[in-house]
LOPAGU-266238 format. One record per residue (C-alpha): residue number from 1; residue in one letter; x, y, z. Coordinates in nm, 3 decimals, decimal comma, always signed. Layout:
+-----+---------+---------+---------+---------+
! num ! residuo !      xx !      yy !      zz !
+-----+---------+---------+---------+---------+
! NUM !       A !       X !       Y !       Z !
...
+-----+---------+---------+---------+---------+
//
This chain:
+-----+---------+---------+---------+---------+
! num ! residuo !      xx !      yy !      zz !
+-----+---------+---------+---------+---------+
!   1 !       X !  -0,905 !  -0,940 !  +4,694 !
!   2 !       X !  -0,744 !  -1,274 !  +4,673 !
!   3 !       X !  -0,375 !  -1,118 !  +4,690 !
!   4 !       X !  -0,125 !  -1,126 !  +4,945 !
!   5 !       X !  -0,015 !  -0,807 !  +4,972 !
!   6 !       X !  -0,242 !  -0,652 !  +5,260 !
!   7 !       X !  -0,281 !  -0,302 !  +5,113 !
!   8 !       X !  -0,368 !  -0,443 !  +4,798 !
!   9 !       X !  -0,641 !  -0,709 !  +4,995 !
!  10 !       X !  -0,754 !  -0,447 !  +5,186 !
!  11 !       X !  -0,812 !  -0,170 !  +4,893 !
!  12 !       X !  -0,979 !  -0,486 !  +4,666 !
!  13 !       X !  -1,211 !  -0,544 !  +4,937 !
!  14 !       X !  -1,291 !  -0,202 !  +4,970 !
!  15 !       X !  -1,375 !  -0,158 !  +4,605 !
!  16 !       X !  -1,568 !  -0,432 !  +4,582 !
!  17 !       X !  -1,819 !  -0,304 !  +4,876 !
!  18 !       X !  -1,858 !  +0,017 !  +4,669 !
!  19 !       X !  -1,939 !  -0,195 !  +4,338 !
!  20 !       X !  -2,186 !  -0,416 !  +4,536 !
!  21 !       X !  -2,312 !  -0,056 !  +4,677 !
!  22 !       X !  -2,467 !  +0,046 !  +4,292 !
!  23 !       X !  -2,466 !  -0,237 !  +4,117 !
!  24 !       X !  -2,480 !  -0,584 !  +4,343 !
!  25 !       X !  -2,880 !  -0,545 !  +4,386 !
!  26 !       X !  -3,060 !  -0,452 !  +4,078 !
!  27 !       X !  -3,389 !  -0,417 !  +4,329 !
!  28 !       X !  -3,210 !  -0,099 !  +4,436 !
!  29 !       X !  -3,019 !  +0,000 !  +4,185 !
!  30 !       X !  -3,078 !  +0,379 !  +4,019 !
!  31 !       X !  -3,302 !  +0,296 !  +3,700 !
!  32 !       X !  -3,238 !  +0,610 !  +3,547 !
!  33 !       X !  -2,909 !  +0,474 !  +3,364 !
!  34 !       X !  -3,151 !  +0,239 !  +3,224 !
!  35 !       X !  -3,388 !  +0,532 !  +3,142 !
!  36 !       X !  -3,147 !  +0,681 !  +2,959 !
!  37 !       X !  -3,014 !  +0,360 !  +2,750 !
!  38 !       X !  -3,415 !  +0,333 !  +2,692 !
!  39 !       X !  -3,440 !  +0,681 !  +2,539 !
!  40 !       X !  -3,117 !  +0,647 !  +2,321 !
!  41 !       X !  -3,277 !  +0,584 !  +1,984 !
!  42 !       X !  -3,001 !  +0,352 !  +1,879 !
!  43 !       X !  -3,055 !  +0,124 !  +2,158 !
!  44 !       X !  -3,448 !  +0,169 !  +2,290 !
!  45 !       X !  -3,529 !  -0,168 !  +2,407 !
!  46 !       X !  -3,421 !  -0,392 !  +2,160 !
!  47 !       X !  -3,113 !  -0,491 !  +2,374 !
!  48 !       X !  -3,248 !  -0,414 !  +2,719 !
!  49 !       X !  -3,408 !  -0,748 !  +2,860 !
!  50 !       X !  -3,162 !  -0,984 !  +2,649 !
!  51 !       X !  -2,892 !  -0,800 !  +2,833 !
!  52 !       X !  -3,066 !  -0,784 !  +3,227 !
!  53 !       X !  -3,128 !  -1,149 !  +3,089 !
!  54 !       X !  -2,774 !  -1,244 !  +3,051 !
!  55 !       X !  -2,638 !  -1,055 !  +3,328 !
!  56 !       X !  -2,888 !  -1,110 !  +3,656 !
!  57 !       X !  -3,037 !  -1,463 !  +3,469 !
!  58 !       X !  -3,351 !  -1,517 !  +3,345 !
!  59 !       X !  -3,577 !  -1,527 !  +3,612 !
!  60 !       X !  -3,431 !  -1,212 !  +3,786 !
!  61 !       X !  -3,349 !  -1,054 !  +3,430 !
!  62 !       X !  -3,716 !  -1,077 !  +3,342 !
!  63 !       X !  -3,861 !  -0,963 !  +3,683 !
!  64 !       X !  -3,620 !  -0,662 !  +3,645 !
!  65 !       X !  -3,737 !  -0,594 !  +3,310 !
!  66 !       X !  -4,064 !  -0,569 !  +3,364 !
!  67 !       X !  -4,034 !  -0,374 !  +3,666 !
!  68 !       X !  -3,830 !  -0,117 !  +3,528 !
!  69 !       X !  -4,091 !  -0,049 !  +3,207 !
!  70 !       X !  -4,357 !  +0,008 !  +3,491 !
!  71 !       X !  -4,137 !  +0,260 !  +3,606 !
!  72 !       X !  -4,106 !  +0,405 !  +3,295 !
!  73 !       X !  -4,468 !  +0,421 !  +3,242 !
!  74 !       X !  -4,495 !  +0,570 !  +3,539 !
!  75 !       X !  -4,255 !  +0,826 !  +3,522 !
!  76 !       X !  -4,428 !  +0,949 !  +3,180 !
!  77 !       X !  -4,761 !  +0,919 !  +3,337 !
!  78 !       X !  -4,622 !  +1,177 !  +3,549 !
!  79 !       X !  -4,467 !  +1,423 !  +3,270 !
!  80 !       X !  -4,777 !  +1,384 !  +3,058 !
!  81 !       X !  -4,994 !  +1,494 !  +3,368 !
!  82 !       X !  -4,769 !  +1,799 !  +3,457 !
!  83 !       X !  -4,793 !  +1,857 !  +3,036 !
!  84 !       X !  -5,189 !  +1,887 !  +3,020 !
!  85 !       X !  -5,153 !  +2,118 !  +3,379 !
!  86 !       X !  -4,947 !  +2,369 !  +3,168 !
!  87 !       X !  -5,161 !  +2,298 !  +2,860 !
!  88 !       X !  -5,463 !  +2,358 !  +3,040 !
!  89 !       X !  -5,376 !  +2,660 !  +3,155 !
!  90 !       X !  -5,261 !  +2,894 !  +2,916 !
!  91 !       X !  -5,630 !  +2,890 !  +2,794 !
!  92 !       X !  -5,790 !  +2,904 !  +2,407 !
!  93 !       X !  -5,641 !  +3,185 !  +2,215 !
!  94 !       X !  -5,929 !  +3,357 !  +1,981 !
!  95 !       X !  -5,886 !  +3,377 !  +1,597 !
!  96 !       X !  -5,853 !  +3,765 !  +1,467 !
!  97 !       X !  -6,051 !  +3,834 !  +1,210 !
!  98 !       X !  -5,793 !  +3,884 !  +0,963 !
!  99 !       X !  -5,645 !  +3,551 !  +0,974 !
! 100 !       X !  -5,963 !  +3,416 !  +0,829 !
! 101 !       X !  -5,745 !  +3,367 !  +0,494 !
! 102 !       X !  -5,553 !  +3,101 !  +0,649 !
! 103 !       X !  -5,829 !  +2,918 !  +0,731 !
! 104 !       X !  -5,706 !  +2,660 !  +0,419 !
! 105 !       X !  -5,375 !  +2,604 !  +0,611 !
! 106 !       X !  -5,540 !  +2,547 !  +0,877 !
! 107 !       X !  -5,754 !  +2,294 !  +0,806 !
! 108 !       X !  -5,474 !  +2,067 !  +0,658 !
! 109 !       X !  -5,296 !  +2,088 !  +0,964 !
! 110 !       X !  -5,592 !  +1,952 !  +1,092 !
! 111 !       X !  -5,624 !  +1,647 !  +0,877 !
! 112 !       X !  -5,262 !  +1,583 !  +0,926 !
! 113 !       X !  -5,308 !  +1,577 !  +1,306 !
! 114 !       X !  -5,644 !  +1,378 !  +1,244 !
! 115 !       X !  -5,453 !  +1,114 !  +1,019 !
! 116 !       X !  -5,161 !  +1,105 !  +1,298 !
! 117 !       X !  -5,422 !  +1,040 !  +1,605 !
! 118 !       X !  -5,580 !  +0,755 !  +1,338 !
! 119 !       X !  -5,242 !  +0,558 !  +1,320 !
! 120 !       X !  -5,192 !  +0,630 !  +1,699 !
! 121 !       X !  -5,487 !  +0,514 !  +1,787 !
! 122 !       X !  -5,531 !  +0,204 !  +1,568 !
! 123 !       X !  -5,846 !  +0,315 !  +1,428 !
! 124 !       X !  -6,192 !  +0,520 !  +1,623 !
! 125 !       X !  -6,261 !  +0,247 !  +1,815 !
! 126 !       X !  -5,907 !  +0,095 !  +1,884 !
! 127 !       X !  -5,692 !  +0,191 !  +2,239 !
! 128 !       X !  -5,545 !  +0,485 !  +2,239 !
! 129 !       X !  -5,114 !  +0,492 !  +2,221 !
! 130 !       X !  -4,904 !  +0,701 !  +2,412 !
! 131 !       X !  -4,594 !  +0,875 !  +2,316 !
! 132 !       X !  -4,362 !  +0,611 !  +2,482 !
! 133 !       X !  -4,554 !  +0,307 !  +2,319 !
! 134 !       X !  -4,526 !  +0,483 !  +1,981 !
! 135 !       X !  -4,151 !  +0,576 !  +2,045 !
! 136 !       X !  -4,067 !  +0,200 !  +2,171 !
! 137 !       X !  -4,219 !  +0,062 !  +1,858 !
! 138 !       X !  -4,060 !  +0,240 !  +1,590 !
! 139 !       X !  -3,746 !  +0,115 !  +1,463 !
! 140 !       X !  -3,392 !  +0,173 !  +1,595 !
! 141 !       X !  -3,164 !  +0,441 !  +1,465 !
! 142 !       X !  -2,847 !  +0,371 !  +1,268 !
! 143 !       X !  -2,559 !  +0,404 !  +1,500 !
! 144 !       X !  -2,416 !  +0,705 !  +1,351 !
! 145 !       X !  -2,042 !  +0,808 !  +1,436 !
! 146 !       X !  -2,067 !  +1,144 !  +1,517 !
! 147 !       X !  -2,412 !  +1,099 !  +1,650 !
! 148 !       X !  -2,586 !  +1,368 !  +1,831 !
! 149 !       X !  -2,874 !  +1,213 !  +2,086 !
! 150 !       X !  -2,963 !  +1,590 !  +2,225 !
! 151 !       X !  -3,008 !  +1,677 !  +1,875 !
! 152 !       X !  -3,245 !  +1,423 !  +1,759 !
! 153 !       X !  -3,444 !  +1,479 !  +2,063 !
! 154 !       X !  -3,470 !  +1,877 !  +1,937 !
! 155 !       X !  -3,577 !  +1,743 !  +1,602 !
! 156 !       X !  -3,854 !  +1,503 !  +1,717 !
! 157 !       X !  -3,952 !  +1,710 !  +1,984 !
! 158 !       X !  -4,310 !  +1,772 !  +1,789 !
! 159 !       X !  -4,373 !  +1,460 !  +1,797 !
! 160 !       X !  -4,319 !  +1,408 !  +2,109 !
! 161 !       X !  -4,349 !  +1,645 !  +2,304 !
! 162 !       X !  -4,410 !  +1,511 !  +2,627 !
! 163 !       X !  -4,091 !  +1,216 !  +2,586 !
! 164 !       X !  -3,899 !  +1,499 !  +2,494 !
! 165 !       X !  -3,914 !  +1,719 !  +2,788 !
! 166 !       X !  -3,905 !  +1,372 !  +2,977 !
! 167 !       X !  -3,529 !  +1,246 !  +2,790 !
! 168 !       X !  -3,441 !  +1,637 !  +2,855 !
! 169 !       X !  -3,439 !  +1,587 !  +3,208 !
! 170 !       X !  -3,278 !  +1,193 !  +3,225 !
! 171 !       X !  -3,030 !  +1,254 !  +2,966 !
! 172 !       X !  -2,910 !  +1,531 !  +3,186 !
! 173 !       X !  -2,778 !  +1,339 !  +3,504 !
! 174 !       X !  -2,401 !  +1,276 !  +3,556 !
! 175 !       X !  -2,345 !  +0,910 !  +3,520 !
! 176 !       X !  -2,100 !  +0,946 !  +3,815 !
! 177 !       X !  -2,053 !  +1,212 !  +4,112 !
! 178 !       X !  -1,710 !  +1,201 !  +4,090 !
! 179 !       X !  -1,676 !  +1,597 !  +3,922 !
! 180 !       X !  -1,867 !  +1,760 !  +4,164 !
! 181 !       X !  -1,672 !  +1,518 !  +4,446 !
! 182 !       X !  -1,338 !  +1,641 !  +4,277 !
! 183 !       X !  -1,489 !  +2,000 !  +4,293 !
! 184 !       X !  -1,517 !  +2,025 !  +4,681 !
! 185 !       X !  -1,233 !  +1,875 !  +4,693 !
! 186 !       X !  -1,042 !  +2,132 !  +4,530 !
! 187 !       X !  -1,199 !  +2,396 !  +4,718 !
! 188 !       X !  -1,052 !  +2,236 !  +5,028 !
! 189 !       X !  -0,704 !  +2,262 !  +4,908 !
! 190 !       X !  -0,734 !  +2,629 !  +4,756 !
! 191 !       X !  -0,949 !  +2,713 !  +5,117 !
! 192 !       X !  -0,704 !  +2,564 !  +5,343 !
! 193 !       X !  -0,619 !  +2,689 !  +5,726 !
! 194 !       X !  -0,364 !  +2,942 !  +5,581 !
! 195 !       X !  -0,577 !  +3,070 !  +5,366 !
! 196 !       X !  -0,922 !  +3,100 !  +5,521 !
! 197 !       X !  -0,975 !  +3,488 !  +5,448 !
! 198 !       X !  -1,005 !  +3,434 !  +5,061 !
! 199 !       X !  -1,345 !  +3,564 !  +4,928 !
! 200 !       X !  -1,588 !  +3,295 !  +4,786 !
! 201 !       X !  -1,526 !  +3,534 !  +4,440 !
! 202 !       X !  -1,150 !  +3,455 !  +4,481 !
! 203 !       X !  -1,229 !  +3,095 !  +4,548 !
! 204 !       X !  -1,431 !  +3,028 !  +4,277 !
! 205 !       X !  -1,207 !  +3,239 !  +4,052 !
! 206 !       X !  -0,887 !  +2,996 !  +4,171 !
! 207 !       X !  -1,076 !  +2,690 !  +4,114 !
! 208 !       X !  -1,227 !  +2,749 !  +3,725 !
! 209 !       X !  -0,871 !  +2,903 !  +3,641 !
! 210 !       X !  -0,704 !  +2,570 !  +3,710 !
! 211 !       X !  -0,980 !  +2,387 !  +3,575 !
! 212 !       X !  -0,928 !  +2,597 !  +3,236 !
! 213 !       X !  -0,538 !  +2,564 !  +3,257 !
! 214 !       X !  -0,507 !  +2,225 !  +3,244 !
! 215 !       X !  -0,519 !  +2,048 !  +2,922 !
! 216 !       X !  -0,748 !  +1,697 !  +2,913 !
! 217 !       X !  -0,517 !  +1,566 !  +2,640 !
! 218 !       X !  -0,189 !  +1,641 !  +2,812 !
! 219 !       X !  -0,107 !  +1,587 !  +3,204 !
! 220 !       X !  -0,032 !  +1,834 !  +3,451 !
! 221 !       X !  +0,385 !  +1,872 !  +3,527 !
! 222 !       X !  +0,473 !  +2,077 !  +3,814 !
! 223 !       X !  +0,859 !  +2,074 !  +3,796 !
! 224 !       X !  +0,780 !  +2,228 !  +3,401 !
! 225 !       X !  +0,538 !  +2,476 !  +3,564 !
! 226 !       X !  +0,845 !  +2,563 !  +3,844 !
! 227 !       X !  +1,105 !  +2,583 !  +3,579 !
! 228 !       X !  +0,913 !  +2,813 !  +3,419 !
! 229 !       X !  +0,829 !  +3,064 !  +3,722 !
! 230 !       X !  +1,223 !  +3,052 !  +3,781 !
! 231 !       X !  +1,283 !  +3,172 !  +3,469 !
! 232 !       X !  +0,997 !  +3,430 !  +3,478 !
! 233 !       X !  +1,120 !  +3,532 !  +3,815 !
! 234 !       X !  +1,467 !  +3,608 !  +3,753 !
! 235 !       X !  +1,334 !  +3,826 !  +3,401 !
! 236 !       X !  +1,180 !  +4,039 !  +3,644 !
! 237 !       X !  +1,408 !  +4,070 !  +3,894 !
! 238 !       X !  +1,646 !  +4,219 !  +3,678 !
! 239 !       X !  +1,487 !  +4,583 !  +3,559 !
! 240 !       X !  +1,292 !  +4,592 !  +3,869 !
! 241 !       X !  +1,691 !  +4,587 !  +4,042 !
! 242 !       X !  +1,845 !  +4,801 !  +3,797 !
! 243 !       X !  +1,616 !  +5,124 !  +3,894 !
! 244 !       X !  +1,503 !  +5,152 !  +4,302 !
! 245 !       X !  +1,498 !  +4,898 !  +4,599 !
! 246 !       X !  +1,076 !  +4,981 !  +4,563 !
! 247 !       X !  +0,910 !  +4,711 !  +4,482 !
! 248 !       X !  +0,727 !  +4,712 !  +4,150 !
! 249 !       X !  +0,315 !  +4,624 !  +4,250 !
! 250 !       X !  +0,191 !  +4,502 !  +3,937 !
! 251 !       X !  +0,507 !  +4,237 !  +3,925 !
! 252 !       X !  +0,450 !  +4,157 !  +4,306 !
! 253 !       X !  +0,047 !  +4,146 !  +4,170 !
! 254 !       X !  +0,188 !  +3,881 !  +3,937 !
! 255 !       X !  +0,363 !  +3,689 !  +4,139 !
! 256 !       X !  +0,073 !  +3,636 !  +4,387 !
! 257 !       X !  -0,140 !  +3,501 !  +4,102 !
! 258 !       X !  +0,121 !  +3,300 !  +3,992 !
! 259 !       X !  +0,202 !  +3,149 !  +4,288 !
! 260 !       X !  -0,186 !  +3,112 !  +4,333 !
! 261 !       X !  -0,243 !  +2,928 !  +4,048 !
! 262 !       X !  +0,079 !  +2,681 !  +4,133 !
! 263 !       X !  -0,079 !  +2,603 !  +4,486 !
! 264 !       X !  -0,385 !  +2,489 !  +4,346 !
! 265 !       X !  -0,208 !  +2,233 !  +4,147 !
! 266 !       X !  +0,011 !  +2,095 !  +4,414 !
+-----+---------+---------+---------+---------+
//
C-alpha cells in the first residue's frame, strides 16, 4: 500500500479491504474455523485463548474466547437436541425370546455404560458432563505425521456420538470459496457467446476433463499442448489424403474434442 507504483497502491489497498472483510473484526468473523481448530484433537483448546490472546490482546482475546465457547455450547446444545429427536423416535425394540442366553453379555455392557456415566458424572449426586466437556478435558493427541482427523473421529465416534456427527459437519466446510469461484468461472469460458448451444452434459463433461488433465504437481503449457496437436494433426492428415477427398468422421470427431479440451485451457 505504501508503494509508488499506482497499480501496485491501488491492488495493496484492495487486498487489504478484503483481509479486513474476514479477519479485521473478530465480532464478525466466521467461528467455524475456530470450531474446527477446537475439534482437532491435537490442538482442542490448549492453544486457543493464548493465541486470540496474543493476536486481538488480552482484553479482546479473552472476550472473544469466551464468546466463542458459548457458541460452541450452543451449537452442541443444538446437535444433542436433534440426537434425542431421532433417538426418541425409533422407539424400544422388544427382546425375542431366544436371545435370553445373552442376557450375561448384556448385563456387562450395562455395568460398563453404568461405570462410564459414574466418571461422567462425577459421582450420583455430582453435575452431569456433556460430550464436549468430557472431549475438552482429555488430553491432546500426539501430532502424528500422517495423521488422519476424519479417522479418529470414526474411531471415537461411540463415544461420542453426538460431537461426532457435530465435527462431521464443521470439518466439512471449505476453508476458502475460491474452488467453487474458479468453477463458475470456468464454465464461463467453456459457455462463452460462441458457444451457447452446448448441453449442460457437454459442459460439465468439458469442465471435469480439464480438471482431470491437468497435473497439481506440474503446470499447464499450452505451446507443449499445440506442438503436440501439430504433430497429431499432420499423422492424420496423411492416410486420411492418401485414400478419398471424404473426410474421415471419427478423426474430424477427434479433432473437435481436441480442440475442445485446448479451449478450455486457454
Amino acid at each position: 500500500m505504501g508503494s509508488t507504483d499506482v497499480g501496485l497502491r491501488s491492488m495493496g489497498t484492495k487486498m487489504k479491504q478484503k483481509f479486513d472483510k474476514y479477519w479485521g473484526d473478530p465480532s464478525v468473523m466466521n467461528k467455524l474455523i475456530f470450531f474446527a481448530n477446537i475439534l482437532d484433537p491435537r490442538d482442542r483448546v490448549v492453544y486457543l485463548e493464548y493465541t486470540l490472546t496474543h493476536m486481538y490482546g488480552a482484553h479482546e482475546g479473552k472476550f472473544l474466547y469466551s464468546f466463542l465457547m458459548d457458541d460452541l455450547h450452543e451449537l452442541f446444545n443444538d446437535y444433542e437436541c436433534q440426537y434425542k429427536k431421532e433417538k426418541s423416535g425409533g422407539g424400544q425394540t422388544s427382546v425375542p425370546s431366544e436371545s435370553v442366553g445373552h442376557l450375561s453379555q448384556a448385563n456387562s455392557v450395562l455395568k460398563e455404560r453404568y461405570l462410564q456415566q459414574m466418571m461422567e458424572t462425577g459421582g450420583v449426586g455430582g453435575t452431569k458432563k456433556t460430550e464436549l466437556d468430557i472431549y475438552l478435558s482429555e488430553g491432546v493427541v500426539g501430532n502424528e505425521e500422517n495423521f488422519d482427523i476424519l479417522r479418529w473421529w470414526k474411531l471415537n465416534s461411540e463415544r461420542f456420538p453426538i460431537l461426532s456427527r457435530m465435527a462431521r459437519d464443521v470439518l466439512a466446510v471449505p476453508v476458502s470459496n475460491v474452488a467453487s469461484e474458479s468453477a463458475f468461472s470456468t464454465g464461463g469460458r467453456v459457455l462463452d457467446d460462441f458457444r451457447s448451444s452446448l448441453t449442460p452434459a457437454l459442459v460439465e463433461a468439458l469442465i471435469c476433463t480439464q480438471d482431470w488433465l491437468k497435473d497439481p504437481t506440474q503446470p499447464v503449457s499450452v505451446e507443449e499442448s499445440l506442438d503436440e496437436l501439430e504433430q497429431f494433426e499432420e499423422g492424420l492428415q496423411e492416410p486420411a489424403n492418401a485414400n478419398t477427398n471424404e473426410a474421415n468422421p471419427i478423426v474430424c470427431l477427434c479433432l473437435c474434442l481436441i480442440y475442445l479440451i485446448l479451449a478450455c485451457f486457454l
